[in-house]
Structure formats: C-alpha cells, structure tokens
C-alpha positions in Angstrom: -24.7 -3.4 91.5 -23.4 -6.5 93.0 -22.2 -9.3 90.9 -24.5 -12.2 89.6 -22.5 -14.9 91.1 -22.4 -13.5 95.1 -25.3 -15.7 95.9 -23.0 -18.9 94.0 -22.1 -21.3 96.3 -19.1 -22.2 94.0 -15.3 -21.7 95.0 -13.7 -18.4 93.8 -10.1 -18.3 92.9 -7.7 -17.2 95.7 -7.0 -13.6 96.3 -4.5 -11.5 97.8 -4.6 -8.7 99.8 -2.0 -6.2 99.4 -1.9 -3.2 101.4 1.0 0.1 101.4 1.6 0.3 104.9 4.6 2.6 105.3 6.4 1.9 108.5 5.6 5.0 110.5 2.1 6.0 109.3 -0.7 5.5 111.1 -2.9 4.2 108.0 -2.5 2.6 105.1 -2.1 4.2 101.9 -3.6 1.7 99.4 -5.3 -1.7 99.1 -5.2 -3.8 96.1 -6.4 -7.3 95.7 -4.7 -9.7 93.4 -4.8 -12.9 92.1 -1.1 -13.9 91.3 -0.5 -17.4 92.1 0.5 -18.2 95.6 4.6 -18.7 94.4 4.2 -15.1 93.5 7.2 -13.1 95.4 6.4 -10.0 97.4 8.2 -7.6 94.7 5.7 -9.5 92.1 2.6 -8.8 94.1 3.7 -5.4 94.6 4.7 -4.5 90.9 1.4 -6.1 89.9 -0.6 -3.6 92.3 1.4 -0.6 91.4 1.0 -1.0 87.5 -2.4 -1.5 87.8 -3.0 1.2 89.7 -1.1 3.6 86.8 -3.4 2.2 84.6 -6.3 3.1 86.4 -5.2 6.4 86.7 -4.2 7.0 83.3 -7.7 5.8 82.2 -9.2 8.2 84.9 -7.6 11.4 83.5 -8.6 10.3 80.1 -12.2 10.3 80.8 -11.6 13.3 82.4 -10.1 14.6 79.5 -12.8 13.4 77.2 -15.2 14.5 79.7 -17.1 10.8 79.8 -18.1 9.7 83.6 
C-alpha cells in the first residue's frame, strides 16, 4: 500500500542513496536510503546503512522464530 502523502505536492526531506558496490562485481550488493544530513561523512552514511540493516535482520529471525509473518 502506497503511502497517503505520494499524491502531496509538499517537499520531502532529502535522501541518500547508498549503494555496496564492491570494486570488481558486476552488481551491487545492497541499497539503502538515508536521511543523514548532507555534512554526514561517507563512513557515517555507511555505518548508518549497515546497523540498520543488522537490525532488520535480527527482527527478521525473530519473527521467524516466533513464527509471526
């Protein structure tokens, strides 16, 4: 289900794209968006994504676990 405000014509905050693009693969890895501010260094936007994504995954195996959907 989409979100209510994708017909808004109001600004959205700014976003990041991050994508793990090792150097000799021929596809990314992962995408993650973010919303650090735009002084945010690399490494920042990076640790950001990665944490987030261990999170994710830790709640995923606990619904697993728990067998919930």
């Amino acid at each position: 289900m989409a979100p209510k405000n994708h017909l808004s014509a109001e600004l959205r905050e700014e976003q990041w794209l991050v994508i793990e693009w090792p150097q000799n693969a021929e596809e990314p890895l992962n995408y993650w968006l973010s919303g650090l501010c735009a002084s945010s260094t690399r490494k920042q936007l990076i640790k950001s994504a990665k944490i987030r994504w261990r999170i994710e995954q830790g709640y995923q195996e606990l619904k697993q676990e728990f067998k919930l959907k």
